[in-house]
N, C-alpha and C positions, 0 to 999 in steps of 0.2 A: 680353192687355190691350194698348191702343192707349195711347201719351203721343203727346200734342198738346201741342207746345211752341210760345206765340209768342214773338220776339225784341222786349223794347225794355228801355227805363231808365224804373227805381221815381220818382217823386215827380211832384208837383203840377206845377213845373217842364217836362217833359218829356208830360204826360197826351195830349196832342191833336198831338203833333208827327210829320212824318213817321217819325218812326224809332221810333215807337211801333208803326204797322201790327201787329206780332205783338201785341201786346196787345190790342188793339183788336180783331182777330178772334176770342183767346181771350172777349172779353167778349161780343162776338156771338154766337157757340156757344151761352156759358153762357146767354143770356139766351133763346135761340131750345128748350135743352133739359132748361132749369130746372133748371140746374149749380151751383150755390153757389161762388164761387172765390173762398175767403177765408183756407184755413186755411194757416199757416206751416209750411212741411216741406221739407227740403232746400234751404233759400237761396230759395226759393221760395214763391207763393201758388199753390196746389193747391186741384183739387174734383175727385173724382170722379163718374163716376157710368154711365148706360148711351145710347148712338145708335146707333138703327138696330138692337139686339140686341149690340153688343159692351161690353165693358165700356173704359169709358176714362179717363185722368186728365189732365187739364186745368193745365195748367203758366206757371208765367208768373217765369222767372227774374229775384229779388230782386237780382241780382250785379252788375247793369250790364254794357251789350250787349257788350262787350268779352269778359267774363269768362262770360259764359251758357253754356256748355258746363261747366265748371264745378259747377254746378246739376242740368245737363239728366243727365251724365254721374255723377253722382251716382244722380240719380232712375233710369236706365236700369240701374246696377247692383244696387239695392238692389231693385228689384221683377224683375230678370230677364229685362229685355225686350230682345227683338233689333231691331237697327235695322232692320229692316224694317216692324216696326210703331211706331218713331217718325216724328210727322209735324212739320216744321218749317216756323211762316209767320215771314215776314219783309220788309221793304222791300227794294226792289230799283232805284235811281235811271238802271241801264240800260234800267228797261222803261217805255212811253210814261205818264203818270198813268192810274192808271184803269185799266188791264189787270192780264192776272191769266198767270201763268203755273206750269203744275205741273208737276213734273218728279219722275222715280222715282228718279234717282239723280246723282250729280254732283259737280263741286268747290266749293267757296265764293265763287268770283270774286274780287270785292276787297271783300267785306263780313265784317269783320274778324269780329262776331258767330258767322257759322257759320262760319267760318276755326278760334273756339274750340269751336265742337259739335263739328266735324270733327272734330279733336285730341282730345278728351275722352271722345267716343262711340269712337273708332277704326275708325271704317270713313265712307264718305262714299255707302253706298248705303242710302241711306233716302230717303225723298218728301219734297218739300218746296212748297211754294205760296208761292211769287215776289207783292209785290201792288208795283206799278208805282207810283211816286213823281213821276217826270220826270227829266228833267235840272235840274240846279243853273246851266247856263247860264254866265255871269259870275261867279256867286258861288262863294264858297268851299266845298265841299261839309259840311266839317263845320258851318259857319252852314247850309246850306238844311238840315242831316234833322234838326238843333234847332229851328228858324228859329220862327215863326208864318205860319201857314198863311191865307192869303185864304179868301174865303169862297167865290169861288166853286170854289177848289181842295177847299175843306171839303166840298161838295156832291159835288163827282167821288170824293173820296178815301171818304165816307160810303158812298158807292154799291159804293167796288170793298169795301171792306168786309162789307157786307154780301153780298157773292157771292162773296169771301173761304168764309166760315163757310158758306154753302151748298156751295162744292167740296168742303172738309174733310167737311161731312156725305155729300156724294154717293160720297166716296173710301172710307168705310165703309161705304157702303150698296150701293156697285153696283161698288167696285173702280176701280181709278187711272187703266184703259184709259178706262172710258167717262166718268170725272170730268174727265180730258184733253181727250178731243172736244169736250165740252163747256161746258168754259170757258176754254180757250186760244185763244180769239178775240180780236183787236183790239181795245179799244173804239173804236167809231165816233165821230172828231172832227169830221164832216167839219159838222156845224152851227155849231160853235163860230168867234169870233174868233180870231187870234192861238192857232191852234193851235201855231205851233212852240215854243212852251216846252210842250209836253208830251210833244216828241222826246224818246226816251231816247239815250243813246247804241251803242244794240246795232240 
């Protein structure tokens, strides 16, 4: 069995904000493979179900993004699963808005969230999908990844979202090699205004 964890914070509050991305992919999954993610189980809303032929569980840590390992590391002992079949999405404000970045294995950066999956699960080699936020700029980081989001940031971010939950499904369906290839690409700003607010800082 595959656990699919995204990273964000439970309430009405926090629903649409950058630092939601992990949820927001989990909703996309469910919606694209007619997932149910409702029910409460380990600090968490859980749905299982099958993509692509494997069996998987769909995670969405009630704990708040701080403490989501917690949760994750709960669910990964209680069903026996090795991290290498956990997959982890999350926001990432070193990477430009709008890209997507997957990685097999790794450390947490400075994103406090999988700093506690890290800790919790005890190993830091599992896959994870990175979905690109921007830089905070001027502002203070914790106001941008609560902040309210523009609309036309709401459009780019809508997008990597949904190619989000496509990678997670292609990383089951064809393996993390060729899920890599082909979605760790750039997105292309080069039409937009005022691209440099969507520098990350890596």
């Amino acid at each position: 069995m595959f656990v699919i964890a995204g990273l964000g914070n439970p309430g009405k509050k926090y629903e649409k904000t950058r630092h939601n991305m992990g949820f927001l992919v989990i909703d996309r999954i469910a919606e694209k493979c007619g997932i149910d993610v409702s029910r409460i189980k380990h600090r968490a809303l859980v749905g299982d179900g099958i993509i692509s032929g494997r069996k998987v569980l769909l995670v969405k840590p009630q704990t708040y993004m701080n403490l989501s390992g917690e949760s994750i590391g709960e669910i990964m002992g209680y069903y026996h699963v090795e991290p290498e079949n956990l997959i982890v999405i999350y926001d990432d404000f070193d990477i430009d808005m709008g890209s997507l970045r997957i990685r097999k294995k790794g450390s947490a950066g400075s994103h406090n969230g999988m700093k506690s999956v890290i800790a919790h699960v005890g190993s830091q080699d599992f896959p994870r999908v990175r979905v690109g936020i921007g830089s905070s700029g001027d502002r203070d980081w914790k106001d941008f990844v609560i902040g309210r989001v523009g609309k036309k940031e709401q459009d780019i971010l809508k997008d990597a979202v949904d190619r989000a939950a496509d990678a997670v499904i292609s990383i089951l369906e064809e393996g993390i090699d060729r899920a890599m290839n082909r979605y760790n690409v750039r997105r292309d700003t080069s039409d937009e205004k005022g691209n440099d607010q969507h520098n990350g800082r890596g």
